[in-house]
N, CA, C and O atoms as a GROMACS GRO file, in nm:
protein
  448
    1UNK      N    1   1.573  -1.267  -2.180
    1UNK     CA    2   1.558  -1.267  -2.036
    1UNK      C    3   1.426  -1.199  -2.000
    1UNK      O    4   1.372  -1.102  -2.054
    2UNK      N    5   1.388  -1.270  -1.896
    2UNK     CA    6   1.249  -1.172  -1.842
    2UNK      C    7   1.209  -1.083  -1.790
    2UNK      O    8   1.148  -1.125  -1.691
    3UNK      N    9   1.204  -0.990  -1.794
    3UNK     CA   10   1.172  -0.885  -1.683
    3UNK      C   11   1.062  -0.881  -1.537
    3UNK      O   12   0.947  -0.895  -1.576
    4UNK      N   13   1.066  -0.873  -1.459
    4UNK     CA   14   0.973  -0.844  -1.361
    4UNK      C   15   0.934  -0.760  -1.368
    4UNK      O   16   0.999  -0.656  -1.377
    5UNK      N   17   0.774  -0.768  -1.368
    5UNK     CA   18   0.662  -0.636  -1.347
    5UNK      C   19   0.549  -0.679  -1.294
    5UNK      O   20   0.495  -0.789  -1.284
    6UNK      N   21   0.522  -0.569  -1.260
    6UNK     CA   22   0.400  -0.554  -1.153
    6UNK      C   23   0.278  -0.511  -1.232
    6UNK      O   24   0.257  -0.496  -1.353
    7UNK      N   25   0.200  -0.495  -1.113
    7UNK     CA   26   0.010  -0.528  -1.168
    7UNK      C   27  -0.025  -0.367  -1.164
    7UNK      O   28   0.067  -0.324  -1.094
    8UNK      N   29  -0.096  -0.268  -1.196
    8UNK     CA   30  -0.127  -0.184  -1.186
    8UNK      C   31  -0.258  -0.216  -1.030
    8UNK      O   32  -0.335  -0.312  -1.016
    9UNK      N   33  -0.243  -0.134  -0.968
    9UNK     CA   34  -0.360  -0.128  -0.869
    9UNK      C   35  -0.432   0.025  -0.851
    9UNK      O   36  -0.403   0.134  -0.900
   10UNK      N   37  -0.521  -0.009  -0.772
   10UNK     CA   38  -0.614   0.150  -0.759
   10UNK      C   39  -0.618   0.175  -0.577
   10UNK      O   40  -0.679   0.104  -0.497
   11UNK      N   41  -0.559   0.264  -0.553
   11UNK     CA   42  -0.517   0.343  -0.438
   11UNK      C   43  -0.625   0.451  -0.378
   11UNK      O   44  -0.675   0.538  -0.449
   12UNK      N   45  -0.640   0.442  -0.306
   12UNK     CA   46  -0.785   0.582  -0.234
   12UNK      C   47  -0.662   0.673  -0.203
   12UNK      O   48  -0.552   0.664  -0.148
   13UNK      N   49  -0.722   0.741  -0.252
   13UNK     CA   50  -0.622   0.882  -0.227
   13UNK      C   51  -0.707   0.973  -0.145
   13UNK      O   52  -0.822   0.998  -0.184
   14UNK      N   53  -0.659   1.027  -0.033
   14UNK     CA   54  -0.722   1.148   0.052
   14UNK      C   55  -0.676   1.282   0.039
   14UNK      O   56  -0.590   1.328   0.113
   15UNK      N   57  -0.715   1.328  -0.025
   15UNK     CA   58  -0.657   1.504  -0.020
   15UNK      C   59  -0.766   1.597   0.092
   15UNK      O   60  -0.887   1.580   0.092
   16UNK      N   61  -0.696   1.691   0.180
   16UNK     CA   62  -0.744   1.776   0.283
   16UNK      C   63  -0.778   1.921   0.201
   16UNK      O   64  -0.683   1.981   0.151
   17UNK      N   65  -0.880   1.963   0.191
   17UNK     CA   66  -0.951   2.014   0.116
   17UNK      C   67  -0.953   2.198   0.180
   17UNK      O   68  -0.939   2.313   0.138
   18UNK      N   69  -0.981   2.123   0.305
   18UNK     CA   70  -1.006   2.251   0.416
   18UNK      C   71  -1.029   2.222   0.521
   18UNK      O   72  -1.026   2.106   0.564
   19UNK      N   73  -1.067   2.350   0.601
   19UNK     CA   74  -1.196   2.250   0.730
   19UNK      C   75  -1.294   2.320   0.781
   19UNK      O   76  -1.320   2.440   0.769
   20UNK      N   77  -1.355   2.223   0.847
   20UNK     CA   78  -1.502   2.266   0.891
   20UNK      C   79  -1.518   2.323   0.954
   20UNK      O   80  -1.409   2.354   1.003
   21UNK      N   81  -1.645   2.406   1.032
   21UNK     CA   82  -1.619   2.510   1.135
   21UNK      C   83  -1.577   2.461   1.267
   21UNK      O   84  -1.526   2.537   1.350
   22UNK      N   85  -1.594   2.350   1.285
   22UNK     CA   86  -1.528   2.284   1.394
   22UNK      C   87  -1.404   2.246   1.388
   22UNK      O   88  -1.367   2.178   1.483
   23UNK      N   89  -1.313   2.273   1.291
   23UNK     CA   90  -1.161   2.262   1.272
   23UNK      C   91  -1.120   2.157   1.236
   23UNK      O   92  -0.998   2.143   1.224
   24UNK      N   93  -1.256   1.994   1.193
   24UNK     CA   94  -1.190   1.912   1.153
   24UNK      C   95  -1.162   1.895   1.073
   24UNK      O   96  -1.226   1.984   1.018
   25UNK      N   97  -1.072   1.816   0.937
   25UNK     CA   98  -1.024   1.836   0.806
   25UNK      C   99  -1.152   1.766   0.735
   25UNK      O  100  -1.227   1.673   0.769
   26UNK      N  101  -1.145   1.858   0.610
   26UNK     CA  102  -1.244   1.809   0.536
   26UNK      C  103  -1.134   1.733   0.431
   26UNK      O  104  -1.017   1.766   0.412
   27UNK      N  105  -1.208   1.625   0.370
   27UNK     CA  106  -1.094   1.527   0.314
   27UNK      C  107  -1.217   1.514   0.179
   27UNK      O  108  -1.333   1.549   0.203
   28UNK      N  109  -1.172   1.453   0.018
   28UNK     CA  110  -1.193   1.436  -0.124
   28UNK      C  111  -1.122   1.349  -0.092
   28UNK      O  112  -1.011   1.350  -0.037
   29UNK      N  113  -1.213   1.236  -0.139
   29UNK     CA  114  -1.136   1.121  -0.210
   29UNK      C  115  -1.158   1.044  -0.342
   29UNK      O  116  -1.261   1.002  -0.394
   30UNK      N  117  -1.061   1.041  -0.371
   30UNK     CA  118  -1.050   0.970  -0.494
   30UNK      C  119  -0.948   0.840  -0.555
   30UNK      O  120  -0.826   0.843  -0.546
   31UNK      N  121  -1.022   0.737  -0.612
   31UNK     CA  122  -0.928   0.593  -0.714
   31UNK      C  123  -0.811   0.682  -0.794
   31UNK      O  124  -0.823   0.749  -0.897
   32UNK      N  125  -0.701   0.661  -0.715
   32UNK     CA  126  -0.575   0.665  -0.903
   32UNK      C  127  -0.536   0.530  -0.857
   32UNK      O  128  -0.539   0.452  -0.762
   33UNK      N  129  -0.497   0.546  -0.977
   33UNK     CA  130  -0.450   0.422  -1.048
   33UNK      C  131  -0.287   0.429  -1.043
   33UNK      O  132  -0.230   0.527  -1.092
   34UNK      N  133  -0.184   0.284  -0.959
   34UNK     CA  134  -0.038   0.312  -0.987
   34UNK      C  135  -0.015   0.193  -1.049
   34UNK      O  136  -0.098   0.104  -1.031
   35UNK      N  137   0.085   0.172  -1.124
   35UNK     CA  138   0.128   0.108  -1.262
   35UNK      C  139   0.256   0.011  -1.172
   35UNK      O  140   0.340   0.065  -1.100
   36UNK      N  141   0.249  -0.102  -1.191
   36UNK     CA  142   0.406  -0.158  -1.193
   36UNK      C  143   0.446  -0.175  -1.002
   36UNK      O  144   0.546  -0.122  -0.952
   37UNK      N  145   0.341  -0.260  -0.918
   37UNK     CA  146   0.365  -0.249  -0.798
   37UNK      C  147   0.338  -0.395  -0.836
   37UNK      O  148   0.288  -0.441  -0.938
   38UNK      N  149   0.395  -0.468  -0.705
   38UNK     CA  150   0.453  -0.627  -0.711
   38UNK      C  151   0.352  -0.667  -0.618
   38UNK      O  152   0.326  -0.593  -0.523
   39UNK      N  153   0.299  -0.764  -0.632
   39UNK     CA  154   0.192  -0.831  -0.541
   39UNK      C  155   0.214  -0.954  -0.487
   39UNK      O  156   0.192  -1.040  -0.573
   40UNK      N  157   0.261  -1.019  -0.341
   40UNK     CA  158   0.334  -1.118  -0.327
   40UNK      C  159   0.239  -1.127  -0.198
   40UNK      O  160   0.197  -1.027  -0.139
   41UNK      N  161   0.204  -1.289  -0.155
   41UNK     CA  162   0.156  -1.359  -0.095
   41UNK      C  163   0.214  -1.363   0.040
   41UNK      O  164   0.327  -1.412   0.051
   42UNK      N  165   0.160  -1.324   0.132
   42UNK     CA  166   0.265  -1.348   0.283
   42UNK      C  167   0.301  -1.462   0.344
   42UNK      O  168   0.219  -1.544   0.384
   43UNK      N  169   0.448  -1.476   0.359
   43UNK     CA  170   0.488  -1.595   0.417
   43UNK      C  171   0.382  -1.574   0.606
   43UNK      O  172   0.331  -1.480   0.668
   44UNK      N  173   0.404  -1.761   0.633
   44UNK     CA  174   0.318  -1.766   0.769
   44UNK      C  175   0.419  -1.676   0.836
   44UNK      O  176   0.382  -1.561   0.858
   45UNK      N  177   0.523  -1.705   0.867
   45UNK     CA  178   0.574  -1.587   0.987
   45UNK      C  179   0.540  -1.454   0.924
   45UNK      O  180   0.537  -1.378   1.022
   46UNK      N  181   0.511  -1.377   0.807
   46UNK     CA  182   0.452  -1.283   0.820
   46UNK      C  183   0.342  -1.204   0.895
   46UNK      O  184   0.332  -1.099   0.959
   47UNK      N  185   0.239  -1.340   0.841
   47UNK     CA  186   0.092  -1.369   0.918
   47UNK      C  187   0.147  -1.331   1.056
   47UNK      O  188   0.156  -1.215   1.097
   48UNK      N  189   0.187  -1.455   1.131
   48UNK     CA  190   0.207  -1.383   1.258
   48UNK      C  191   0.264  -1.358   1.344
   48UNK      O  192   0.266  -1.409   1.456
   49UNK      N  193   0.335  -1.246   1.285
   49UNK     CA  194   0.435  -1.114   1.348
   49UNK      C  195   0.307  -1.004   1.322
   49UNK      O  196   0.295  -0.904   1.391
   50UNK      N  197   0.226  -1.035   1.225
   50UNK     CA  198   0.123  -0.928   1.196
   50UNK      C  199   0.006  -0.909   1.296
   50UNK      O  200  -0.058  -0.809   1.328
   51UNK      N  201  -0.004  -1.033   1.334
   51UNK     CA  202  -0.145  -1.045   1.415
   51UNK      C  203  -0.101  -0.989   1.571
   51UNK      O  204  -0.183  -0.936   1.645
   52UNK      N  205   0.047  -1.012   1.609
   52UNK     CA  206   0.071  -1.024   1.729
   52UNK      C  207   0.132  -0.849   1.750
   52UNK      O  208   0.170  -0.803   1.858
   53UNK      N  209   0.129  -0.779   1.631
   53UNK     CA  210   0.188  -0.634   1.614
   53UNK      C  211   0.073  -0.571   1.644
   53UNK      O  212   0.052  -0.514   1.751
   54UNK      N  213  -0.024  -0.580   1.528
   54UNK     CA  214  -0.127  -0.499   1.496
   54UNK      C  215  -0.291  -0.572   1.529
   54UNK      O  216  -0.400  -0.518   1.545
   55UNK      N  217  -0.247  -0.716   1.529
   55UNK     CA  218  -0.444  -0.739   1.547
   55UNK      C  219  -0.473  -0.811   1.405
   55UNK      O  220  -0.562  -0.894   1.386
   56UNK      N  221  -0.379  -0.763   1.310
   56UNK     CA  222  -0.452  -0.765   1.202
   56UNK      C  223  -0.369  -0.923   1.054
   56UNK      O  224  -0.253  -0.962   1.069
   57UNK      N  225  -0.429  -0.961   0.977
   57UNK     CA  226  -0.412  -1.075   0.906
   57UNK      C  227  -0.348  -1.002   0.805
   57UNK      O  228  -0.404  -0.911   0.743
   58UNK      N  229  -0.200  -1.049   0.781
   58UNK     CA  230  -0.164  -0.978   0.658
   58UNK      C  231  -0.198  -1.081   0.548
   58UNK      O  232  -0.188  -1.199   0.582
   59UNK      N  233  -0.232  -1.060   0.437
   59UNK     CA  234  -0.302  -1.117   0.358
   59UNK      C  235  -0.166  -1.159   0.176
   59UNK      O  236  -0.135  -1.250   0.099
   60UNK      N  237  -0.138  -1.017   0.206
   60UNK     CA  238  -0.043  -1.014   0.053
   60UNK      C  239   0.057  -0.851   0.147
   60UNK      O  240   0.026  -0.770   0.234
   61UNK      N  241   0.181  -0.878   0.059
   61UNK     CA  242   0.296  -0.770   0.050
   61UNK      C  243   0.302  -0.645  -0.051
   61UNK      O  244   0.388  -0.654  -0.138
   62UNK      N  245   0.250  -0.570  -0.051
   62UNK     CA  246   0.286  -0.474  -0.198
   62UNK      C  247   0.421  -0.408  -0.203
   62UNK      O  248   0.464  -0.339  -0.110
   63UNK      N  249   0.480  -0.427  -0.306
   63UNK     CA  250   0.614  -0.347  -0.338
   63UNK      C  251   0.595  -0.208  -0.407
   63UNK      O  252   0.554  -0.222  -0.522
   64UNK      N  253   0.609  -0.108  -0.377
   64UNK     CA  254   0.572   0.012  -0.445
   64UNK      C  255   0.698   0.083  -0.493
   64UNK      O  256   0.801   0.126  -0.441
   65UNK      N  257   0.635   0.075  -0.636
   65UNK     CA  258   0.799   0.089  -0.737
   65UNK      C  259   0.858   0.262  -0.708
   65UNK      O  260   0.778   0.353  -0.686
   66UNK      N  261   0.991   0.280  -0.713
   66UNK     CA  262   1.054   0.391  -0.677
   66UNK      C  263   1.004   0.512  -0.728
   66UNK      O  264   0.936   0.498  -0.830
   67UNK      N  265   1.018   0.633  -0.686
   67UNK     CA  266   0.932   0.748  -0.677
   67UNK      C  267   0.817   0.754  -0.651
   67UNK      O  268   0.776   0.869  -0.637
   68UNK      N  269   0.738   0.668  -0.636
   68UNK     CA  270   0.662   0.652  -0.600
   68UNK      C  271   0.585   0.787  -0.475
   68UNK      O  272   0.671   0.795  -0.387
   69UNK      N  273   0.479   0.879  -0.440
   69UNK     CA  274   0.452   1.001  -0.340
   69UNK      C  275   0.334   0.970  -0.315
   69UNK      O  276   0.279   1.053  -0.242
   70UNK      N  277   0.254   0.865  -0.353
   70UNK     CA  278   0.142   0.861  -0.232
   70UNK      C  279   0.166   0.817  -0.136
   70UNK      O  280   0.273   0.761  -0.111
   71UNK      N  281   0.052   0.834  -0.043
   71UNK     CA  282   0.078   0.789   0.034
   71UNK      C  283   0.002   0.636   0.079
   71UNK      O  284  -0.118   0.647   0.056
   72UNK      N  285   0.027   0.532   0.121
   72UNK     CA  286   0.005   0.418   0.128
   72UNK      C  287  -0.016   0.382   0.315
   72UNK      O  288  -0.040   0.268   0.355
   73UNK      N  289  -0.007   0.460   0.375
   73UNK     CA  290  -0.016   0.395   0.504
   73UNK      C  291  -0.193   0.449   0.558
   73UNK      O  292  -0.242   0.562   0.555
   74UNK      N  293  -0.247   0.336   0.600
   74UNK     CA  294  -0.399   0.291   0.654
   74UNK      C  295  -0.459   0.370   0.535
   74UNK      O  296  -0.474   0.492   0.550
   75UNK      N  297  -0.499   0.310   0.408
   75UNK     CA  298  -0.576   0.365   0.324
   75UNK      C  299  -0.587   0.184   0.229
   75UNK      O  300  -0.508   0.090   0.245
   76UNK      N  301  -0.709   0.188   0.138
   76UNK     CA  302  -0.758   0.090   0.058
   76UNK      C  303  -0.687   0.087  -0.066
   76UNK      O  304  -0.633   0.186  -0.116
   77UNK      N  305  -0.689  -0.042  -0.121
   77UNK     CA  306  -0.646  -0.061  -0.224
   77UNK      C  307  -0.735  -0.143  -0.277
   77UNK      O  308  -0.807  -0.215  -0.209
   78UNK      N  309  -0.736  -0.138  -0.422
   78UNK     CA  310  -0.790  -0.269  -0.509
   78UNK      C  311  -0.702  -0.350  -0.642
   78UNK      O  312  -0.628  -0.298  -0.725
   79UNK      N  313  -0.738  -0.488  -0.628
   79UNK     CA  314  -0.639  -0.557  -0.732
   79UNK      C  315  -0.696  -0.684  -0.703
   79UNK      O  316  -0.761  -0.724  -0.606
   80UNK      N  317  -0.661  -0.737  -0.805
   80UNK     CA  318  -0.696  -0.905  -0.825
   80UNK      C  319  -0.892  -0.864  -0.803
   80UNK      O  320  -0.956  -0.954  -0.747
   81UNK      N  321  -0.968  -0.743  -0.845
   81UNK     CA  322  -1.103  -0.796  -0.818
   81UNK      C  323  -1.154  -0.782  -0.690
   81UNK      O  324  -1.272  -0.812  -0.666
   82UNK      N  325  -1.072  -0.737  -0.597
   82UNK     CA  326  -1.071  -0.736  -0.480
   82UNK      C  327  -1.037  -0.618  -0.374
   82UNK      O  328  -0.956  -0.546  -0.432
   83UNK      N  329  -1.060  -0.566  -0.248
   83UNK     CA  330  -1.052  -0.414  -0.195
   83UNK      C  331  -0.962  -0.494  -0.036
   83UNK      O  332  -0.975  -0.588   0.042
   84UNK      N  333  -0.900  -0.414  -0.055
   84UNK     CA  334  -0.804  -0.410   0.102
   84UNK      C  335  -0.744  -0.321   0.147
   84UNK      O  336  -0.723  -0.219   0.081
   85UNK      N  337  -0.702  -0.338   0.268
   85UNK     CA  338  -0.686  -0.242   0.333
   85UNK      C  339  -0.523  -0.243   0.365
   85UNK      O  340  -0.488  -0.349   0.417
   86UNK      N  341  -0.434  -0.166   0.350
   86UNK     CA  342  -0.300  -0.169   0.395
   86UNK      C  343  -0.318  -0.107   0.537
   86UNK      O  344  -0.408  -0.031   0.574
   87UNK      N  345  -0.175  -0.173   0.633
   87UNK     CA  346  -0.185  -0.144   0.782
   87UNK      C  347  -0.040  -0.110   0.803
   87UNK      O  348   0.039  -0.112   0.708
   88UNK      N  349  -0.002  -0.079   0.930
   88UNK     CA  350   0.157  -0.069   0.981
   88UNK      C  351   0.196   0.068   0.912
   88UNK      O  352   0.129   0.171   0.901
   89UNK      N  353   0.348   0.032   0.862
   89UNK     CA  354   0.375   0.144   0.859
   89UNK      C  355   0.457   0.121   0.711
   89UNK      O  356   0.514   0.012   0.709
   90UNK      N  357   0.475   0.209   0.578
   90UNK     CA  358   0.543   0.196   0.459
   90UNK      C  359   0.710   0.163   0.530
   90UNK      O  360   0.753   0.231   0.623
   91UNK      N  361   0.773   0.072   0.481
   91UNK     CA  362   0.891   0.071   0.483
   91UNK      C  363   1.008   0.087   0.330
   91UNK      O  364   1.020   0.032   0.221
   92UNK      N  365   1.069   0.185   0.399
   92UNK     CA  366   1.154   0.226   0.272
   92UNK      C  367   1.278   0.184   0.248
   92UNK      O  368   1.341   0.191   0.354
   93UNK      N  369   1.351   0.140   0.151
   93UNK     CA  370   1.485   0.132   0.140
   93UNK      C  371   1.578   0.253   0.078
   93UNK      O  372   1.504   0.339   0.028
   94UNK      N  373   1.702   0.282   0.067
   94UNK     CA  374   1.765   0.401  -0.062
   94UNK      C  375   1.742   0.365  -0.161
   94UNK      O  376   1.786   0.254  -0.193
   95UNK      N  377   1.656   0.450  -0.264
   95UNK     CA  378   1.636   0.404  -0.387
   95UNK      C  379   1.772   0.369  -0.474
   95UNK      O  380   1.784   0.277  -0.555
   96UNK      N  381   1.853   0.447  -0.444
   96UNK     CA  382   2.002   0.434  -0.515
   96UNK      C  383   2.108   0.296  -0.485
   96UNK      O  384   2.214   0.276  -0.543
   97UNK      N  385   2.047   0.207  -0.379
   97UNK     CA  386   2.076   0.085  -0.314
   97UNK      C  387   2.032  -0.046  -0.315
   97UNK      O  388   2.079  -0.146  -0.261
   98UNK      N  389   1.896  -0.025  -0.413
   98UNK     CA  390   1.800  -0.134  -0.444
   98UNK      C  391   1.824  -0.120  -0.572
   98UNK      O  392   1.829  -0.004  -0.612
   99UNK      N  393   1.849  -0.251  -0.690
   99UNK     CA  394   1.860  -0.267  -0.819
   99UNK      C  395   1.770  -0.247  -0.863
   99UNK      O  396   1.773  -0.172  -0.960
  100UNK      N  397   1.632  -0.306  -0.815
  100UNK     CA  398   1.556  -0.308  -0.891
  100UNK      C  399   1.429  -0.228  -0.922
  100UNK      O  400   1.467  -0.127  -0.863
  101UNK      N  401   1.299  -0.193  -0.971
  101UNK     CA  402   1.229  -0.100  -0.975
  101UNK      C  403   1.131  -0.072  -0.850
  101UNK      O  404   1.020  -0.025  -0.875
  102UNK      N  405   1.167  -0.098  -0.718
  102UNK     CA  406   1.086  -0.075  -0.629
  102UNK      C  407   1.183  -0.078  -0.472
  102UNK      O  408   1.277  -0.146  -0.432
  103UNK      N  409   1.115   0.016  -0.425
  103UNK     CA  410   1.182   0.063  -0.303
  103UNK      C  411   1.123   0.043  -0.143
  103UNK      O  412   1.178   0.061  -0.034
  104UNK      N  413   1.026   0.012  -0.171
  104UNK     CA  414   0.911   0.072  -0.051
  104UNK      C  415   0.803  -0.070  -0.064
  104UNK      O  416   0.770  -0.126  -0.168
  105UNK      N  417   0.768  -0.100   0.058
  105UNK     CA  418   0.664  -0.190   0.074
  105UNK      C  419   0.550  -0.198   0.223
  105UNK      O  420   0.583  -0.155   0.334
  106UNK      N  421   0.438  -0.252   0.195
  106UNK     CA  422   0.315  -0.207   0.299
  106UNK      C  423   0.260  -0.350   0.287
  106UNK      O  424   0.236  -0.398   0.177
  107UNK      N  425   0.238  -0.423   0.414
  107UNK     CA  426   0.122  -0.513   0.421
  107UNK      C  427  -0.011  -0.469   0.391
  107UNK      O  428  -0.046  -0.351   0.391
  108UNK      N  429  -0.096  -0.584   0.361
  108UNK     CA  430  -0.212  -0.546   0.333
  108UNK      C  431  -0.314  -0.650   0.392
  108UNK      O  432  -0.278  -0.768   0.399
  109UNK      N  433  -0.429  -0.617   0.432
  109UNK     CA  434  -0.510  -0.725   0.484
  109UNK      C  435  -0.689  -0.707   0.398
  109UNK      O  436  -0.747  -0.605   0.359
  110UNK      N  437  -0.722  -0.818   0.396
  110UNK     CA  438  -0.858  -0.860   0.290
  110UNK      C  439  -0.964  -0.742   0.368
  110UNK      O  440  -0.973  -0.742   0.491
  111UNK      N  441  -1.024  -0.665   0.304
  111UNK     CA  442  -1.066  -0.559   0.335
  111UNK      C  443  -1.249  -0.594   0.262
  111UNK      O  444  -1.258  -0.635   0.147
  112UNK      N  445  -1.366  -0.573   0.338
  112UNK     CA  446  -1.484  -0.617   0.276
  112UNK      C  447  -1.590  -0.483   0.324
  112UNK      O  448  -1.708  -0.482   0.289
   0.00000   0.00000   0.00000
């Protein structure tokens, strides 16, 4: 039997460092790399419920496998060769309620 698995992708990670004398956050960023996230093509009513929410073209779905602690909402991603941008908001399910290795998912739109 086959298993389902996912693509490894590279995530911008923002860590708040400190802040400036003007009190705004100073932010480090850096590529990690997460292992085993599902990359799926958006159906048209995805498209647009997306455009008519946010403005914006959802492009592909990412599934982000359980335990998962970054954070994924308005930050870049890369995969397939390519940089985008996730939008909206992470939606979660109970990890203890979903069979399979992923809990959590974020639209994403073609990012240049």
């Amino acid at each position: 039997m086959a298993r389902i698995k996912g693509i490894t992708v590279e995530l911008l990670e923002a860590k708040v460092t400190g802040k400036d004398p003007f009190g705004k956050e100073i932010k480090v960023e850096n590529w990690v790399t997460v292992d085993n996230v599902l990359v799926s093509p958006t159906l048209s009513d995805d498209v647009v419920n997306s455009m008519s929410l946010y403005g914006k073209k959802a492009v592909y779905q990412l599934a982000i496998p359980k335990g998962d602690a970054h954070n994924w909402e308005d930050t870049e991603v890369k995969f397939f060769g390519s940089r985008f941008k996730t939008f909206g908001f992470t939606t979660e399910g109970i990890e203890d309620l979903i069979p399979l290795d992923w809990n959590k998912k974020v639209m994403v739109e073609k990012y240049e």
